[in-house]
C-alpha positions in Angstrom: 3.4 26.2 34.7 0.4 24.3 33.3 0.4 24.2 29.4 -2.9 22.8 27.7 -2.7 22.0 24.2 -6.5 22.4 22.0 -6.8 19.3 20.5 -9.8 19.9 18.5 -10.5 17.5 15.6 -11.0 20.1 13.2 -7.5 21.3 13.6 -6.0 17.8 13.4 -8.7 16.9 10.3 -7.3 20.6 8.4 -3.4 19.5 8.7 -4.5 15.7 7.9 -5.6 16.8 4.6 -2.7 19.3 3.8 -0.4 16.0 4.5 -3.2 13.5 2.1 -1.2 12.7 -1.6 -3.8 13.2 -4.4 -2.0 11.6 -6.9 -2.7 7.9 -5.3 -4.4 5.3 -7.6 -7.4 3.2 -6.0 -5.8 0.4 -4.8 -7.9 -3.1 -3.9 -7.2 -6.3 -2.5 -5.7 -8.6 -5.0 -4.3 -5.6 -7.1 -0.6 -6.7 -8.2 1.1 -3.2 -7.7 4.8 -1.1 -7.7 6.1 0.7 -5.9 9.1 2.9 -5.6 10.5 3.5 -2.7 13.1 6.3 -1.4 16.0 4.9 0.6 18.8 6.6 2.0 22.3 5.2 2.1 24.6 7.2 3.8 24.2 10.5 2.1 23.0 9.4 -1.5 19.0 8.7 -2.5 17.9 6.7 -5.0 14.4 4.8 -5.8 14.1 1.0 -5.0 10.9 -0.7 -6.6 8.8 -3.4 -5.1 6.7 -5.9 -6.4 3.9 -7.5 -5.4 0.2 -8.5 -4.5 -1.9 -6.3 -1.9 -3.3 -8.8 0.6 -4.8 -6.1 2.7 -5.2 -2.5 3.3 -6.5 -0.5 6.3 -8.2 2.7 5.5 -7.6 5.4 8.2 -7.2 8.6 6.1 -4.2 9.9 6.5 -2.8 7.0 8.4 -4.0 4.0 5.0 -1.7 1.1 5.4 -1.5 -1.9 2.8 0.2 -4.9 3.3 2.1 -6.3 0.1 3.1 -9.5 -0.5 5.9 -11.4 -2.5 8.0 -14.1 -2.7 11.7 -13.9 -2.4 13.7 -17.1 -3.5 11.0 -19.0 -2.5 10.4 -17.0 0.6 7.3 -15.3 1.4 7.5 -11.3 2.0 5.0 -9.1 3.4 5.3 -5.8 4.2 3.2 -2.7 4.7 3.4 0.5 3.4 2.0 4.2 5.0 0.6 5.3 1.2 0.5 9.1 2.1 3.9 9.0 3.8 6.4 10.9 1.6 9.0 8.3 1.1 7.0 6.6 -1.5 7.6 8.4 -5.2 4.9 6.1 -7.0 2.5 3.3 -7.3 1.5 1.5 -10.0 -1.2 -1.1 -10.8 0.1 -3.7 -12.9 -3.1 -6.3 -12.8 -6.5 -6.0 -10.9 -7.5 -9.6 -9.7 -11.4 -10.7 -9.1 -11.5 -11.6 -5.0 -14.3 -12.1 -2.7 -12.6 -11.3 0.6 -11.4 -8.1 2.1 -8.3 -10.0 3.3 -6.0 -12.6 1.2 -4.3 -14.4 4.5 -4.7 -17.4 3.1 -2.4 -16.7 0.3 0.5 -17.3 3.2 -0.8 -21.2 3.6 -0.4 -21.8 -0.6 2.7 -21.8 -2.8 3.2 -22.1 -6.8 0.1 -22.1 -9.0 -2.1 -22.4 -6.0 -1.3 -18.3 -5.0 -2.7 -17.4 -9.2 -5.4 -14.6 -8.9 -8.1 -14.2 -11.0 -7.1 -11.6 -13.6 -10.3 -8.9 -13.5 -11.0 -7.5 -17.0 -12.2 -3.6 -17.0 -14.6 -2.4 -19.7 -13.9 1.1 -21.4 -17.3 1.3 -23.0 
């Protein structure tokens, strides 16, 4: 009993996008975002919100992670989040920050005023 499984890419590329959310904003690095979270405790749901800065985000289209970043009574949090996965509700963009690196690691070495961001401005002309 040999079983073969077809693979193809097109097949794996058609469900990908079935699975894709639509509704996601474009999140950057340096973006100071919420999101709400779905957590299950014993047999009730409810939505838990998280705060904080994206430091960096890997795009891999269905599998897009972003790392976010707070701080915790005056602990430093990451943690990263599958955007397409269907435990997150929402995201929001609070802030867009001006950066010129594609990762913020060094955020983890600074503390207080030295972590501040850049606030970017958007023009609606």
């Amino acid at each position: 009993m040999n079983y073969t499984i077809n693979s193809s890419p097109t097949i794996i590329k058609n469900i990908e996008e079935k699975l894709k959310k639509t509704n996601i904003p474009n999140i950057e690095i340096g973006d100071s975002i919420k999101i709400g979270l779905l957590i299950k405790e014993g047999n009730k749901e409810r939505i838990q919100i998280s705060e904080g800065v994206v430091i960096s985000k890997n795009n891999a289209n269905l599998n897009t992670t972003i790392t976010v970043r707070k701080i915790l009574h005056n602990i430093g949090v990451e943690k990263v989040y599958l955007i397409h996965s269907p435990r997150i509700t929402s995201i929001e963009i609070l802030r867009k920050s001006k950066v010129r690196r594609a990762k913020l690691y060094y955020l983890r070495n600074r503390s207080g005023k030295a972590t501040r961001l850049k606030q970017k401005f958007i023009s609606t002309s």
